[in-house]
N, CA, C and O of each residue as an XYZ file, in Angstrom:
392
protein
N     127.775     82.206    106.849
C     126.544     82.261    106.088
C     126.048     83.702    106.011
O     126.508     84.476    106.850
N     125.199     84.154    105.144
C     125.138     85.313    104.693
C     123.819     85.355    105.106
O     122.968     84.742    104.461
N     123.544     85.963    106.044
C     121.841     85.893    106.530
C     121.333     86.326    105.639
O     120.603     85.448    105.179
N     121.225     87.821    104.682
C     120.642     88.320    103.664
C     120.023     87.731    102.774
O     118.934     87.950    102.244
N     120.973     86.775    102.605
C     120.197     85.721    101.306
C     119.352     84.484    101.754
O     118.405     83.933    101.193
N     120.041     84.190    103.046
C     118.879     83.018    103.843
C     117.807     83.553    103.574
O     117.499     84.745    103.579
N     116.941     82.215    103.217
C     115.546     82.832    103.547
C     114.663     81.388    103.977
O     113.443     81.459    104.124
N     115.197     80.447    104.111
C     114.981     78.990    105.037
C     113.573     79.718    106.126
O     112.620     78.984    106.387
N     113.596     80.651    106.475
C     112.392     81.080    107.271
C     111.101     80.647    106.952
O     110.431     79.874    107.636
N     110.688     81.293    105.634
C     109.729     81.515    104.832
C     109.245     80.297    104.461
O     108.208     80.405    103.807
N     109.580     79.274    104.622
C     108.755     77.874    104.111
C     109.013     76.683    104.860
O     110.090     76.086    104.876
N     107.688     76.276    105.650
C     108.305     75.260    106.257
C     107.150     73.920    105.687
O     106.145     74.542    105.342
N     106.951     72.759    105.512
C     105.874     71.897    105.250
C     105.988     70.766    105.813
O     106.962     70.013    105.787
N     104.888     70.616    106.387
C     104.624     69.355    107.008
C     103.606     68.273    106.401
O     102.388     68.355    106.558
N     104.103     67.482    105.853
C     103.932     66.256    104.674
C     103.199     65.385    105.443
O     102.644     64.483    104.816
N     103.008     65.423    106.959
C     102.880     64.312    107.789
C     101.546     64.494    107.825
O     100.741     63.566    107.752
N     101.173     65.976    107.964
C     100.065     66.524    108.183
C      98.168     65.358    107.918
O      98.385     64.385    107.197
N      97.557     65.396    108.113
C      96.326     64.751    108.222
C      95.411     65.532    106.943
O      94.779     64.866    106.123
N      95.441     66.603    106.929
C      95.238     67.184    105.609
C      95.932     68.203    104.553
O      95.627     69.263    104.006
N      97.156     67.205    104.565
C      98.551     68.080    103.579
C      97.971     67.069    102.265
O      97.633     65.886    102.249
N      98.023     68.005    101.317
C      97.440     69.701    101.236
C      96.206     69.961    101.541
O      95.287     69.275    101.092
N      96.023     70.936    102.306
C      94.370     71.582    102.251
C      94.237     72.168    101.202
O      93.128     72.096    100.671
N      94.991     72.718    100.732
C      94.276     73.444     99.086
C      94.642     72.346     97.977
O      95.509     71.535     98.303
N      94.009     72.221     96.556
C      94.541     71.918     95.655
C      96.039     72.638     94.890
O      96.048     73.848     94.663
N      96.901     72.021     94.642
C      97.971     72.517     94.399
C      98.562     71.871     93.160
O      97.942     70.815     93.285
N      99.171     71.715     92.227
C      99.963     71.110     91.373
C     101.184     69.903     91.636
O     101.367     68.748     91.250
N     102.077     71.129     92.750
C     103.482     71.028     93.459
C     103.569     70.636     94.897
O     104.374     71.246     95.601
N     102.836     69.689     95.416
C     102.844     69.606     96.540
C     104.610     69.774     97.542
O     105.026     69.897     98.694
N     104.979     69.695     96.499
C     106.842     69.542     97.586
C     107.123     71.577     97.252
O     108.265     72.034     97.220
N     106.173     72.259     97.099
C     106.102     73.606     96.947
C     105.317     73.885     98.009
O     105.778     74.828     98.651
N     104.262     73.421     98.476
C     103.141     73.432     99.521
C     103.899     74.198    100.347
O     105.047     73.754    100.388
N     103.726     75.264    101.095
C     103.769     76.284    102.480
C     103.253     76.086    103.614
O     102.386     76.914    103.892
N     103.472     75.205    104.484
C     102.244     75.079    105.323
C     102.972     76.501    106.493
O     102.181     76.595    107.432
N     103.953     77.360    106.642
C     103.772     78.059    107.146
C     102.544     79.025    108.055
O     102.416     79.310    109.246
N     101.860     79.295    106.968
C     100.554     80.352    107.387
C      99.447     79.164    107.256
O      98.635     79.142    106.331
N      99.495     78.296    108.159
C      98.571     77.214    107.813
C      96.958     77.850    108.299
O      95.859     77.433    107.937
N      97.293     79.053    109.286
C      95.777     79.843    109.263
C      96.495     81.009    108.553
O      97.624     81.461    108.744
N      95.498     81.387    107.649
C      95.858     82.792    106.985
C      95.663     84.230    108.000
O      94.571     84.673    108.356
N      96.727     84.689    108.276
C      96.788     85.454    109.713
C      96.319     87.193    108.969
O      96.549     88.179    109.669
N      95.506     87.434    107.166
C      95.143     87.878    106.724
C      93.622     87.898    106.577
O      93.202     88.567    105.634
N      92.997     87.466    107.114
C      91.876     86.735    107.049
C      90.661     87.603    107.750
O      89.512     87.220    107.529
N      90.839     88.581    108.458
C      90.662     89.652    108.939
C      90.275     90.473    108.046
O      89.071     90.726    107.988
N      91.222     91.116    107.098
C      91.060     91.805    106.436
C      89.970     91.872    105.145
O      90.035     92.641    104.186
N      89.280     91.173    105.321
C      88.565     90.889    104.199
C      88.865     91.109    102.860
O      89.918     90.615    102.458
N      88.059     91.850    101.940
C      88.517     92.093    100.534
C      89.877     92.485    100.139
O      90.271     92.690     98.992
N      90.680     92.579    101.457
C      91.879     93.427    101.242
C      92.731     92.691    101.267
O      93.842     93.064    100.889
N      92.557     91.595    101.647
C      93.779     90.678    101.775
C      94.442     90.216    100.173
O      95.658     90.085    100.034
N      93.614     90.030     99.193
C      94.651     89.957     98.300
C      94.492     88.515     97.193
O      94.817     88.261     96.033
N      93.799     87.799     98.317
C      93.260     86.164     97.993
C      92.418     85.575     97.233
O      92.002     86.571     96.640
N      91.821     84.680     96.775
C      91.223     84.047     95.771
C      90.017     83.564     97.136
O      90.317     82.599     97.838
N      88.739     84.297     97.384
C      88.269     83.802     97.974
C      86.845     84.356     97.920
O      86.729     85.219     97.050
N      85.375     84.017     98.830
C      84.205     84.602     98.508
C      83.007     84.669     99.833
O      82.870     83.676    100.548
N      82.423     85.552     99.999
C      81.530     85.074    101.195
C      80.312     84.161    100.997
O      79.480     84.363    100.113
N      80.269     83.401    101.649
C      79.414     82.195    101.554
C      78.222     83.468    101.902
O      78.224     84.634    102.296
N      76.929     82.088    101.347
C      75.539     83.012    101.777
C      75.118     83.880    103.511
O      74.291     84.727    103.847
N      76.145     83.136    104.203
C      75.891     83.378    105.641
C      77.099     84.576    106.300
O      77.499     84.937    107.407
N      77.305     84.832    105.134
C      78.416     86.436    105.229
C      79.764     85.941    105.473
O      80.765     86.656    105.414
N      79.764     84.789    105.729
C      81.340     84.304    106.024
C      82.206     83.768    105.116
O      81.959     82.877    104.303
N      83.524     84.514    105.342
C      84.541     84.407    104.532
C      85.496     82.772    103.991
O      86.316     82.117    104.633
N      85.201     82.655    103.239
C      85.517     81.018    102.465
C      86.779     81.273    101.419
O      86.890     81.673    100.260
N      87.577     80.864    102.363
C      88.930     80.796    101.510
C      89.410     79.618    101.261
O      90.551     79.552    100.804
N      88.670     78.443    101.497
C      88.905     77.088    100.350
C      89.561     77.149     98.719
O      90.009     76.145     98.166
N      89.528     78.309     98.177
C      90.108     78.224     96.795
C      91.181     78.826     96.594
O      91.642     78.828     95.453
N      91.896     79.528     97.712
C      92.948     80.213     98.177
C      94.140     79.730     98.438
O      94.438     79.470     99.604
N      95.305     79.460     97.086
C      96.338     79.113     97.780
C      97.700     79.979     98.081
O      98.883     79.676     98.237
N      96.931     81.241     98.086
C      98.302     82.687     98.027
C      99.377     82.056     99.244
O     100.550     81.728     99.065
N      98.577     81.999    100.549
C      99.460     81.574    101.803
C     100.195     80.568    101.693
O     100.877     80.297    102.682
N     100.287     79.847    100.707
C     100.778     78.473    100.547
C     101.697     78.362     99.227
O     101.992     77.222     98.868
N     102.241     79.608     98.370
C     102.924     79.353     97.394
C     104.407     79.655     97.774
O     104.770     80.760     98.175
N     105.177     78.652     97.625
C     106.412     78.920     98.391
C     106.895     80.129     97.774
O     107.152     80.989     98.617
N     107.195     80.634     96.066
C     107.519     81.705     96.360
C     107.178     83.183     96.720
O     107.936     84.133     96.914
N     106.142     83.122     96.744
C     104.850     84.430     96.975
C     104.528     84.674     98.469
O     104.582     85.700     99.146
N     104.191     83.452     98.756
C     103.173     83.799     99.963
C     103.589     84.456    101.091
O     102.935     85.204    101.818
N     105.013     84.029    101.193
C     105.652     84.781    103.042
C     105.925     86.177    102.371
O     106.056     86.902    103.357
N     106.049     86.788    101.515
C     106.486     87.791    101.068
C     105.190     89.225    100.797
O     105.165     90.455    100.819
N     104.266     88.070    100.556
C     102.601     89.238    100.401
C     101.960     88.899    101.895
O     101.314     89.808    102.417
N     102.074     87.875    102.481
C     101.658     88.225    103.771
C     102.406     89.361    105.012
O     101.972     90.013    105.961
N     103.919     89.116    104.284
C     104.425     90.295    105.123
C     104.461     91.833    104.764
O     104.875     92.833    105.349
N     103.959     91.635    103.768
C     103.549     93.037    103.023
C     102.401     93.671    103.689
O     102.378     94.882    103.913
N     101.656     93.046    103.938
C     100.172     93.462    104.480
C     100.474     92.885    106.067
O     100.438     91.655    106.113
N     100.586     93.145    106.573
C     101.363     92.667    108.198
C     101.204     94.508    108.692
O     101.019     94.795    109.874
N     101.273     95.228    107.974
C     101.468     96.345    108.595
C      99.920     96.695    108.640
O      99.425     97.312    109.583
N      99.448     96.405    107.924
C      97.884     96.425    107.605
C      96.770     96.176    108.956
O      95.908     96.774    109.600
N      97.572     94.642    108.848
C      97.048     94.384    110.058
C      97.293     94.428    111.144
O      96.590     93.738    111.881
N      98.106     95.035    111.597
C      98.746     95.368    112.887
C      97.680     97.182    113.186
O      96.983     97.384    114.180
N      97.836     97.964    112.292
C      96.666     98.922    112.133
C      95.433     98.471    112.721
O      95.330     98.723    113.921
N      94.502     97.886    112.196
C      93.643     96.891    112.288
C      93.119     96.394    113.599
O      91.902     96.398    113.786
N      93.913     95.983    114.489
C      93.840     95.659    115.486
C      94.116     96.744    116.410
O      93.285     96.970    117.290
N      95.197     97.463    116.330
C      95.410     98.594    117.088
C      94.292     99.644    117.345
O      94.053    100.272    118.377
N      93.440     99.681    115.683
C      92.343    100.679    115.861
C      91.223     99.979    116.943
O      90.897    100.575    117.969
N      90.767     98.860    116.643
C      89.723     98.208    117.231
C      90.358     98.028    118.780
O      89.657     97.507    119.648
N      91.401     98.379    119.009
C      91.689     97.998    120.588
C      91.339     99.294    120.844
O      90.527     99.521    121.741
N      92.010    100.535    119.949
C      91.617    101.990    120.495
C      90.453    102.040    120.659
O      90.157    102.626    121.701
N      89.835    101.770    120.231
C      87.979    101.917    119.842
C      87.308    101.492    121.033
O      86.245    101.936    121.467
N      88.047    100.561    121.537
C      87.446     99.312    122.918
C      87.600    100.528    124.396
O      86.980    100.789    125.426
N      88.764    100.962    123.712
C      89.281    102.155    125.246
C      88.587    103.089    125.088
O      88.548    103.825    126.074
N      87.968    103.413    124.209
C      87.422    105.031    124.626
C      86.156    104.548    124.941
O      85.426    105.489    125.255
N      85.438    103.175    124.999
C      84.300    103.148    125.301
C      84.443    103.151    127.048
O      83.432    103.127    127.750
């Protein structure tokens, strides 16, 4: 097998699930439940997503199905992976110099 072209990684779905789908979708046998928490979610405006802050400043990604499109989603979340790895690294630096 040619690992290069595998890409069986990137999508896994669980049909069994209690709320498969959480988003509205068309294609449910497309559904991603991979990133079933969006591990972008952090990032706020930057992440990339279809989403809005509720009146109480918090981030509402109910209309968001980027993480969940089998062919998109593992591919823009790993795009921005470096993003957030930054992200965290700064805020840990930040923690040490206090």
């Amino acid at each position: 097998m040619d690992k290069k072209k595998a890409s069986n990684y990137k999508f896994v779905q669980n049909s069994k699930c209690e709320y498969f789908p959480c988003h509205k979708i068309e294609e449910t046998e497309k559904f991603n439940c991979l990133f079933c928490y969006c591990p972008l979610y952090m990032m706020g405006e930057e992440c990339g997503g279809n989403f809005k802050y509720t009146e109480h400043g918090i981030k509402d990604c109910s209309q968001c199905s980027l993480p969940h499109i089998k062919e998109v989603g593992f591919d823009h979340i790993r795009g921005k992976m470096k993003t957030v790895i930054n992200i965290v690294k700064d805020k840990h630096l930040k923690n040490i110099k206090k």
